[in-house]
SEVO-801293 format. One record per atom (N, C-alpha, C): residue in one letter; atom name; x, y, z. Coordinates in steps of 0.05 Angstrom, whole numbers, plus 5000, padded with zeros to 4 digits. Each point is the difference from the previous one (the first is absolute). Layout:
! SEVO-801293
 r  a   c1   c2   c3
 A CA    X    Y    Z
...
//
This chain:
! SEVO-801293
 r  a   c1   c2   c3
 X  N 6218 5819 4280
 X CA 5004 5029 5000
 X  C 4990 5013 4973
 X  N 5014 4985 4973
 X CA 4992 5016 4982
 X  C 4964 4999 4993
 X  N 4991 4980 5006
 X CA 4968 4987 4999
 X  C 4979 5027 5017
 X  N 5012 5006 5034
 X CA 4987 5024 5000
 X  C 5011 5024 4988
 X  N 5018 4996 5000
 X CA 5004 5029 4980
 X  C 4976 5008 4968
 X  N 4998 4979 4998
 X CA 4983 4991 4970
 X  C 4986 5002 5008
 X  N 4990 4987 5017
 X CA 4961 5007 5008
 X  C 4987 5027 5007
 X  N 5024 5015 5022
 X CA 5004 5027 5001
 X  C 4997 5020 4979
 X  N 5017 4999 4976
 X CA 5003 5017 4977
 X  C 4970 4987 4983
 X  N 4986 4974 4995
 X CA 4985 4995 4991
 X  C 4968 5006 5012
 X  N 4997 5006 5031
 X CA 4977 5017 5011
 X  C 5007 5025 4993
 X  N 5025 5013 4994
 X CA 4991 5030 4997
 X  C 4994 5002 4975
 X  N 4999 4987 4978
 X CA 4999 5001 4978
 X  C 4972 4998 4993
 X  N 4995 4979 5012
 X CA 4967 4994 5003
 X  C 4979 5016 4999
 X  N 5013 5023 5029
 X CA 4981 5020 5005
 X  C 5006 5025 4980
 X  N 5019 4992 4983
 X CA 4997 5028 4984
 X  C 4980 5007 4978
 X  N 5002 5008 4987
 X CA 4973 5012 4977
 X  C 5023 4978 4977
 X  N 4975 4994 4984
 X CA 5013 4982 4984
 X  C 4986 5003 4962
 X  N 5017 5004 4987
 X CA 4986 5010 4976
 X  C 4994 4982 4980
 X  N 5011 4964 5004
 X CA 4999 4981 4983
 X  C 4973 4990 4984
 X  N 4975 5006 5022
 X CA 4980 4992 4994
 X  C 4984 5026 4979
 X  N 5009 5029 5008
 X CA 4997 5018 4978
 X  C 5008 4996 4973
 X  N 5030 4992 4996
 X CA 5015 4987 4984
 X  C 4990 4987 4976
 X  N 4992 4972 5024
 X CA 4977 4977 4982
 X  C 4984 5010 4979
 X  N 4978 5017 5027
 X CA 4978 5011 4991
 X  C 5007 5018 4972
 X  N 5022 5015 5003
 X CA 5004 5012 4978
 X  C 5008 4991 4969
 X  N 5016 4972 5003
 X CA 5011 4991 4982
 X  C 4981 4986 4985
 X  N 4975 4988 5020
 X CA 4983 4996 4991
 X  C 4982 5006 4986
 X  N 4993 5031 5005
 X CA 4984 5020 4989
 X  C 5007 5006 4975
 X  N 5033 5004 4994
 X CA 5017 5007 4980
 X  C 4993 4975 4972
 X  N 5007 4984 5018
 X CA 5002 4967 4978
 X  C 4975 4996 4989
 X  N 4978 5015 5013
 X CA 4976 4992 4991
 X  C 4996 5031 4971
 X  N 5000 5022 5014
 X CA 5010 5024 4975
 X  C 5010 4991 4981
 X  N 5028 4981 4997
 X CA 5013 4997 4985
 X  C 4991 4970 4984
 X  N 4980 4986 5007
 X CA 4989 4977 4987
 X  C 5025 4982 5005
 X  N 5004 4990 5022
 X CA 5018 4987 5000
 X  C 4995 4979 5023
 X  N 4977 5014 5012
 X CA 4998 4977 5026
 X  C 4975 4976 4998
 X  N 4997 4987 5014
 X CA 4985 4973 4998
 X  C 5012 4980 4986
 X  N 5027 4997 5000
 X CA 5019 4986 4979
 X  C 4994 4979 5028
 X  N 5012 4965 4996
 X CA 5000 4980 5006
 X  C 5025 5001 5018
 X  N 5003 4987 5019
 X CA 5019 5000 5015
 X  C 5030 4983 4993
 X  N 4998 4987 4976
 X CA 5012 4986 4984
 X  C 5017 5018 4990
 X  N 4987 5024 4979
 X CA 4999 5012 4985
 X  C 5018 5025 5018
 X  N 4993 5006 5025
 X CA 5006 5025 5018
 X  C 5040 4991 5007
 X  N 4989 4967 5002
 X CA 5030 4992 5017
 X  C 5026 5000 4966
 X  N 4983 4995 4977
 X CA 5018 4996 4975
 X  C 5013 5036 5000
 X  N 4975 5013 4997
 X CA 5014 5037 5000
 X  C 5020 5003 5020
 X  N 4995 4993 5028
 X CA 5024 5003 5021
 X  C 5031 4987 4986
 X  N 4996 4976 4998
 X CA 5017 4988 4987
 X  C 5030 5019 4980
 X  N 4981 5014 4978
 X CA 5012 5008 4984
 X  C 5013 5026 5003
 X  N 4974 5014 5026
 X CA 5014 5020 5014
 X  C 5025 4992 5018
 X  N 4999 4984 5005
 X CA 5035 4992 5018
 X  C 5015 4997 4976
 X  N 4999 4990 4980
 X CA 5027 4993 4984
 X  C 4995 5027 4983
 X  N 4983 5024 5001
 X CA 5014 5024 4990
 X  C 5022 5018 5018
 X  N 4979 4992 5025
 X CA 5023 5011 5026
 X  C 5029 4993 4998
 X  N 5005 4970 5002
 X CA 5027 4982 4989
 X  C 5013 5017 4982
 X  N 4984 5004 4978
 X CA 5015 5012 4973
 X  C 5009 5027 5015
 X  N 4994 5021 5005
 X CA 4996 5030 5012
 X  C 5031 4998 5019
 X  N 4992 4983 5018
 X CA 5025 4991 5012
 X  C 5024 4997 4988
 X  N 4997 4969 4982
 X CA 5027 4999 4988
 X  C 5012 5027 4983
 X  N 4985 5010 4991
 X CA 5008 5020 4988
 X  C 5018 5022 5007
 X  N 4980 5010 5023
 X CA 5017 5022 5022
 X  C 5015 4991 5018
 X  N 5001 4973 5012
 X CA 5018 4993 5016
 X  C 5011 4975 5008
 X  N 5008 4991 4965
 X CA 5012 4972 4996
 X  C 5026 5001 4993
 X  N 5016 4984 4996
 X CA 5026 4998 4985
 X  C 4991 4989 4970
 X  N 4979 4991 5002
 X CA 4989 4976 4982
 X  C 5001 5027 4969
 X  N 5002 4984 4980
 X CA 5000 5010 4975
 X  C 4969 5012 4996
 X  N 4988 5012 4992
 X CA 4978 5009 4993
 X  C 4997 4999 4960
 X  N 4978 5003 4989
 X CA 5007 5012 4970
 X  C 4982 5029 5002
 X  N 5029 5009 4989
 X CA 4991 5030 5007
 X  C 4971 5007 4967
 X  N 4998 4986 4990
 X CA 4982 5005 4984
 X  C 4970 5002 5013
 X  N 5005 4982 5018
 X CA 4973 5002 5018
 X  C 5000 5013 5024
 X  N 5015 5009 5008
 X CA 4997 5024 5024
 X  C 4982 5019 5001
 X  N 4980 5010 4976
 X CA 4983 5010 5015
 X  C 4971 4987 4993
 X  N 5000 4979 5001
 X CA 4979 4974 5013
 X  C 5006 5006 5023
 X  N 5024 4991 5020
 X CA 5000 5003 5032
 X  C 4989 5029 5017
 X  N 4979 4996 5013
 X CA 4997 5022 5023
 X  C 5019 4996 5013
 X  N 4992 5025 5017
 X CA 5011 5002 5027
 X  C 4993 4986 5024
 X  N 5015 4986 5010
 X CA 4996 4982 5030
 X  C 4979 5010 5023
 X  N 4992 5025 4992
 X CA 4980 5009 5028
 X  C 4978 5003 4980
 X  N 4998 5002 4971
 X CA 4974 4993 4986
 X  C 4994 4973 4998
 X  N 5020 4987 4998
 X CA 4987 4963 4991
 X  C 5000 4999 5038
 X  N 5012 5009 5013
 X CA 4991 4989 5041
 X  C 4967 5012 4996
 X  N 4995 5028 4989
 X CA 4967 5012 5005
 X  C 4982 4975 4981
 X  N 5006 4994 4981
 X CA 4988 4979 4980
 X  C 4996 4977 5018
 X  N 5015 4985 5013
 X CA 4989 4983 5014
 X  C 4995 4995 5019
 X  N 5001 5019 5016
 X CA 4979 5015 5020
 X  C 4971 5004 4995
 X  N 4991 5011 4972
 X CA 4980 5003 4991
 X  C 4983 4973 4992
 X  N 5019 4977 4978
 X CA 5000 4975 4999
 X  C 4981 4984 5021
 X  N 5026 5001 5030
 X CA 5000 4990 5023
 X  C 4963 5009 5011
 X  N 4992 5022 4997
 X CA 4984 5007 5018
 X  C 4970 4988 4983
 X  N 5003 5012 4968
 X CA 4986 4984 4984
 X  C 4992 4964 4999
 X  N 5026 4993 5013
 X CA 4998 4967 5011
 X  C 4978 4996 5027
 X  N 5013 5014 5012
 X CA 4982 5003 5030
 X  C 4969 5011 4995
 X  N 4994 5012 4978
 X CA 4976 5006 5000
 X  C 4989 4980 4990
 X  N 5009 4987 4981
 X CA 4984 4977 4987
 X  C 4994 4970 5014
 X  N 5026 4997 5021
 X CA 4991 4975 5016
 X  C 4978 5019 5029
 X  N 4996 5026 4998
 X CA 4985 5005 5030
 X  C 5016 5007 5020
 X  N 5025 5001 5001
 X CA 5018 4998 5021
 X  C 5005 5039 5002
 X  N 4995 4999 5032
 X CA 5002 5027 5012
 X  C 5026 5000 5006
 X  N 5016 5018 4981
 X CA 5031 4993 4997
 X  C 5005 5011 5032
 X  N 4993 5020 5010
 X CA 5017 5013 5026
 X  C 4991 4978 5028
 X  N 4974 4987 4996
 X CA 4991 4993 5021
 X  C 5030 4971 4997
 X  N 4996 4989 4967
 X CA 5016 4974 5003
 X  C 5029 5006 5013
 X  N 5010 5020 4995
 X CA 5023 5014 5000
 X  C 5007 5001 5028
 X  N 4981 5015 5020
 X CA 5002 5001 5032
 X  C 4996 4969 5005
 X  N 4980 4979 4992
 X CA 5014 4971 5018
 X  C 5012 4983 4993
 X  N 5014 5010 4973
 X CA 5023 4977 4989
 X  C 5025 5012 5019
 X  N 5004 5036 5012
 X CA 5019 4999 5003
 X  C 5000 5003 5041
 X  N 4968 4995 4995
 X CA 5000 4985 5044
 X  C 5008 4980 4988
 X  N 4999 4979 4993
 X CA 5020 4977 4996
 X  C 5019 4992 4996
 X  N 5015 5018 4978
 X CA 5029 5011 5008
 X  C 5017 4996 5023
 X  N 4982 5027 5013
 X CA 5025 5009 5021
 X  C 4993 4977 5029
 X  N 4984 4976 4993
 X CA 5001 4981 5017
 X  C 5018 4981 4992
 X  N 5009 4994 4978
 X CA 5021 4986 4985
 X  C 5026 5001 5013
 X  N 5020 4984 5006
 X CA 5032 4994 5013
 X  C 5005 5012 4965
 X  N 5016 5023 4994
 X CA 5015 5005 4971
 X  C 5025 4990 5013
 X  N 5021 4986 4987
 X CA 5026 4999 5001
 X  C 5015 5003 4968
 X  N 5028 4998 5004
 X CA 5014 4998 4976
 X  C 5000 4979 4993
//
């Protein structure tokens, strides 16, 4: 049941207008303005990297119990700037191995919704 339901919600999705590959194109365009693109894929996956453990930090900050040092609080962004950062990161990755993020995106997730998910 839930499987067509998924395949259902995932053809209408399909047919909609989709802006990821503008996205790319853009971030690409951007990264190249900004001398930042043609980096190594090594190099693309190390920047992602550091972008998650600023996210981490952003997080603990605004919504940890965890101690912080408030001396460095404003080192930490905000959690929807370090999520846009590696998004940007992420897409910069995809450009450097060739990977058409929206096309990979539609058949990693037809394979998905062919998958048994349980708890």
């Amino acid at each position: 049941m839930d499987n067509n339901r998924q395949a259902l919600i995932f053809a209408e999705f399909k047919n909609k207008s989709h802006i990821l590959s503008d996205l790319q194109a853009y971030v690409k365009t951007m990264l190249e303005l900004r001398h930042l693109a043609g980096n190594a894929p090594e190099l693309e996956m190390l920047m992602l990297t550091e972008e998650v453990g600023e996210l981490a930090k952003a997080i603990r900050k605004d919504h940890s119990i965890l101690k912080t040092d408030k001396a460095k609080l404003a080192n930490y962004g905000k959690s929807s700037s370090e999520i846009v950062d590696i998004l940007i990161v992420l897409i910069g990755l995809c450009n450097s191995l060739n990977i058409d993020l929206e096309r990979a995106f539609l058949e990693k997730e037809s394979q998905n919704i062919a998958r048994q998910w349980t708890k």
